[in-house]
C-alpha positions in Angstrom: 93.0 15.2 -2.2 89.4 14.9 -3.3 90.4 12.5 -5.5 92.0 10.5 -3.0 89.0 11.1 -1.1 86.2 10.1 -3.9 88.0 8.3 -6.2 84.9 8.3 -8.3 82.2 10.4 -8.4 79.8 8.5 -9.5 80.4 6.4 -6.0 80.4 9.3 -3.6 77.1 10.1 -5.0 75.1 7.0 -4.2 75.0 7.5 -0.6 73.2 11.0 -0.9 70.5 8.7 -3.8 69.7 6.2 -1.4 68.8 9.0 1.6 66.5 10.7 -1.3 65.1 7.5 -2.1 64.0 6.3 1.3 62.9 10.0 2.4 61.1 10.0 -0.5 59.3 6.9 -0.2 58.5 7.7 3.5 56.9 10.4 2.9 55.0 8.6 -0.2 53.3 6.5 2.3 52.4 8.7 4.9 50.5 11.2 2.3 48.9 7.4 1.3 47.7 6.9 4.9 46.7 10.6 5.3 44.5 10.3 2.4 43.0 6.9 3.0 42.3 8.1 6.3 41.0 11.2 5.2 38.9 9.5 2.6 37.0 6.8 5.4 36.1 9.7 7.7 34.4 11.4 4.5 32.4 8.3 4.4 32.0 7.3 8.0 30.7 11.3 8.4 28.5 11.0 5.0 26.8 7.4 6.7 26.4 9.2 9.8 24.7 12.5 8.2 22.4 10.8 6.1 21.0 8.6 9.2 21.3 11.2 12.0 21.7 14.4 9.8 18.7 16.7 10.0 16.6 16.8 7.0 17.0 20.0 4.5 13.9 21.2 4.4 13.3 20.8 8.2 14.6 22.3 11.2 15.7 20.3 14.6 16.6 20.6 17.7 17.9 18.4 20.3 15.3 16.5 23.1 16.7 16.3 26.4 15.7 12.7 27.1 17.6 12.4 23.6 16.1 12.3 20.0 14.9 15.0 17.9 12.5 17.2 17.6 11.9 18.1 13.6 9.9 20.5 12.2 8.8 20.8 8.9 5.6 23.3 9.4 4.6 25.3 6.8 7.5 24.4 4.2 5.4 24.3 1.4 6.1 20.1 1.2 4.2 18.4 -1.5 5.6 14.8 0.0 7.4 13.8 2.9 10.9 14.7 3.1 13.0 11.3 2.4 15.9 11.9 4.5 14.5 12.9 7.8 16.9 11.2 10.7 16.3 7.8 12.2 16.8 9.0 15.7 13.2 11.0 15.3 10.8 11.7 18.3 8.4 14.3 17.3 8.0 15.1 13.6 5.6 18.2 12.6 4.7 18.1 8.8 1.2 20.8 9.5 0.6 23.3 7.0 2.4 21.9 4.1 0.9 20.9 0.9 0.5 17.0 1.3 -2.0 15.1 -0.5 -0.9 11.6 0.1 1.1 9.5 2.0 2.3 6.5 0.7 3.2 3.2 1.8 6.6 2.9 4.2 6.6 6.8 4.1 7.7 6.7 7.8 9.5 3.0 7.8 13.4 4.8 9.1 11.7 6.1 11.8 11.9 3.5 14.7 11.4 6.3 17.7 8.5 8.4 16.2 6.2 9.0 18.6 4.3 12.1 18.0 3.1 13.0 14.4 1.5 16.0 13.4 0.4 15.9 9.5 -2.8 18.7 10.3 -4.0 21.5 7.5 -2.5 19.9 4.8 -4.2 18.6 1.6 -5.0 14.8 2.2 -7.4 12.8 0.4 -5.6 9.1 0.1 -3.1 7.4 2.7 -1.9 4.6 0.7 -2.1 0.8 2.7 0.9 0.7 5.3 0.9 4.4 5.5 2.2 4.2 8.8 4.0 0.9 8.5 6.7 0.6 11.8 5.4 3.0 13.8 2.9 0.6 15.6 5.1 0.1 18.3 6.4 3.7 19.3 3.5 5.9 17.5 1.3 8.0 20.3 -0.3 10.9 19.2 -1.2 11.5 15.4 -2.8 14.4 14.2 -4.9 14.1 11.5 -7.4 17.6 11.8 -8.4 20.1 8.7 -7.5 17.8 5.5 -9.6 16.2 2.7 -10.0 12.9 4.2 -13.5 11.1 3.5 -12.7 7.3 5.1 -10.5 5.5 7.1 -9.5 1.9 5.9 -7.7 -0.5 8.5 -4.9 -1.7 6.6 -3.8 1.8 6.2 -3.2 2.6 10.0 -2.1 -0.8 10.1 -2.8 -1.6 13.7 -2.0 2.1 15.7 -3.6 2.3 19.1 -2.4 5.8 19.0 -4.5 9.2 20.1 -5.5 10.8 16.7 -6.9 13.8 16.1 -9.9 13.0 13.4 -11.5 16.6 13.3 -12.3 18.9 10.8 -12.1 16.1 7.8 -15.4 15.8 5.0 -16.3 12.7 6.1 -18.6 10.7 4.3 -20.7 8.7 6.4 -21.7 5.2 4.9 -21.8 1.7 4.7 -17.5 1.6 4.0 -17.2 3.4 7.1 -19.5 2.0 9.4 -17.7 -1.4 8.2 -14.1 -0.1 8.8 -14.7 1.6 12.3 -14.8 -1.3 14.3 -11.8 -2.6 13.0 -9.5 0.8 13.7 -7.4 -0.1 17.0 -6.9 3.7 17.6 -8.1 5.0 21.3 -11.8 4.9 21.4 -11.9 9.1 21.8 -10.1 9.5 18.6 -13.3 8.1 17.0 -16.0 11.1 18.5 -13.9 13.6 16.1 -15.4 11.5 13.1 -18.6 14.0 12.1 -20.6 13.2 9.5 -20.2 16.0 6.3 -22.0 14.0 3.8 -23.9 10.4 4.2 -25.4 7.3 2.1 -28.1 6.2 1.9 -29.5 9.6 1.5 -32.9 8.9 3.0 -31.5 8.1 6.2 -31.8 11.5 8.2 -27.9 12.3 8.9 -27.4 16.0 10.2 -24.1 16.8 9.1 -22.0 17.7 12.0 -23.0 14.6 13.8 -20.7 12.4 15.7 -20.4 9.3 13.1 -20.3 7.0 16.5 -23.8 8.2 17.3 -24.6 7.0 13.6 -23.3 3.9 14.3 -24.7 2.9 16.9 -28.4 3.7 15.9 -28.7 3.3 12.5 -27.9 0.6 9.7 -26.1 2.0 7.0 -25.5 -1.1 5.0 -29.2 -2.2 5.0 -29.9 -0.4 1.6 -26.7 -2.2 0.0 -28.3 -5.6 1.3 -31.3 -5.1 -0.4 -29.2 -4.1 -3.4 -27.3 -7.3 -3.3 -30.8 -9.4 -1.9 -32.1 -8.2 -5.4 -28.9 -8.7 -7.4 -28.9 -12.4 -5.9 -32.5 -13.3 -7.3 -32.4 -11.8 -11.1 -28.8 -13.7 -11.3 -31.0 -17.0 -10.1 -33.6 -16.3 -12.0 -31.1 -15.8 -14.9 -29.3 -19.0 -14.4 -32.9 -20.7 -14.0 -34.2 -18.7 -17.0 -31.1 -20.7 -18.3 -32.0 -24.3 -17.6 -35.4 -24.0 -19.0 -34.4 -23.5 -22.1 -31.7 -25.9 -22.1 -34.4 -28.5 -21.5 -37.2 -27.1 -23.6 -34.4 -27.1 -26.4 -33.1 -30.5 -25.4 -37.3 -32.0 -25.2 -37.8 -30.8 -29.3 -34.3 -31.2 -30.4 -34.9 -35.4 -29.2 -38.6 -35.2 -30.4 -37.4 -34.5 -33.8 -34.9 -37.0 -33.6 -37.5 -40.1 -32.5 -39.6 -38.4 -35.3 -36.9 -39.5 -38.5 -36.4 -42.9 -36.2 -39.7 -43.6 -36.4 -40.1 -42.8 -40.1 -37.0 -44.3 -40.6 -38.2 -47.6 -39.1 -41.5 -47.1 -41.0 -39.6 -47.2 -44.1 -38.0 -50.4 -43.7 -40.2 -53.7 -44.9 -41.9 -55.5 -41.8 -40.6 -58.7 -41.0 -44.6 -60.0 -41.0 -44.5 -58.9 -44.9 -41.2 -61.4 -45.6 -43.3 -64.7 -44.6 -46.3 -63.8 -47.1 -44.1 -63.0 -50.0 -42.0 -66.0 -49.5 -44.9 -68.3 -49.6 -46.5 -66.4 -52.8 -42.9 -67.4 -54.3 -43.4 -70.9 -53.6 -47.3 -70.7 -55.0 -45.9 -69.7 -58.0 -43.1 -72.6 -58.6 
């Protein structure tokens, strides 16, 4: 009867391959969609963390007008963290071990509004320091580092509140030249006092307000006379220069008329031709 039934077995087994088959392919592609899936939200979530992600040598916390508050205080930092998140309000880098900042060191943070980078190390803030944060940059701590002058290009335009104080600056013609220029609020300027100055002889008290320098005394007067005095030895020079051009120009063409003329001396006068000419003829 199972003959009957199957004649072959080899035909009453295809049915149960075919069901195998198309299970097995089934569920081939949905482990291939699981993964792929599974795969893209590794990378959408590894975007997302490296833009919005707080940094790992931070901690942050949440504002309630949205943004973030990170801090980074007393971390030991010897640069600023690369991978602090884009969304950014207040960022506090104070007590860390920061001696420069270089250029774009803040350019991913669009929002950035208050900047604390006190008792740290500083001596040099690279041009474009602060590059981006023009627009959205309000308060900017600066207080108890190394810092000696301020150059425009590297604040790059902020008309933020900075705190200036507790910095050795060195009060001189650089400075009194930059200050002008610096588009910070004008009472960031007062925490500017005077540790060391130039030209020495000028009377600074160290402690002073820099503004109070400023406006009373001319610290680039001893650097014009400098370059006053530079300007007349380089004339002289250069005059110096032209004299003896043409004092070696005068002999070098008086030696030269001197063979002409002895050159021309040697030759026989055309008044000597005539005589000898007719003492020829005498003689025929």
């Amino acid at each position: 009867m199972v003959q009957g039934l199957c004649p072959s077995r080899r035909v009453c087994l295809y049915p149960t391959m075919s069901l195998l088959a198309e299970w097995l392919l089934c569920h081939s592609l949905v482990a291939c969609l699981l993964l792929h899936s599974l795969a893209l939200g590794a990378t959408t979530a590894g975007l997302h963390g490296a833009n919005t992600g707080c940094s790992e040598s931070c901690y942050c916390s949440e504002m309630a007008d949205g943004g973030r508050v990170v801090r980074c205080s007393n971390m030991h930092l010897a640069e600023v963290p690369h991978d602090l998140p884009n969304d950014t309000r207040r960022l506090y880098l104070d007590g860390n071990l920061l001696t420069t900042i270089p250029a774009d060191a803040f350019a991913g943070l669009p929002l950035l509004n208050e900047l604390d980078l006190s008792h740290n190390e500083l001596t040099q803030m690279e041009p474009g320091a602060f590059r981006g944060l023009v627009p959205s940059l309000r308060s900017l701590d600066l207080s108890s580092n190394r810092l000696t002058t301020l150059e425009p290009e590297v604040l790059g335009g902020l008309r933020a509140q900075a705190n200036l104080t507790h910095n050795p600056w060195h009060c001189d013609c650089r400075l009194q030249v930059a200050m002008p220029r610096l588009d910070l609020e004008p009472v960031s300027l007062a925490g500017v006092m005077c540790h060391t100055s130039e030209p020495k002889d000028v009377g600074i008290d160290t402690g002073v307000p820099f503004i109070m320098v400023a406006a009373d005394l001319d610290l680039c007067a001893g650097l014009k006379r400098t370059t006053d005095v530079a300007m007349l030895v380089t004339m002289f020079g250069w005059f110096a220069m032209v004299i003896s051009y043409l004092v070696y120009y005068v002999r070098h063409n008086q030696e030269d008329a001197r063979r002409h003329l002895e050159y021309l001396k040697s030759l026989p006068s055309k008044l000597d031709r005539p005589e000898e000419s007719s003492k020829l003829s005498t003689v025929v």
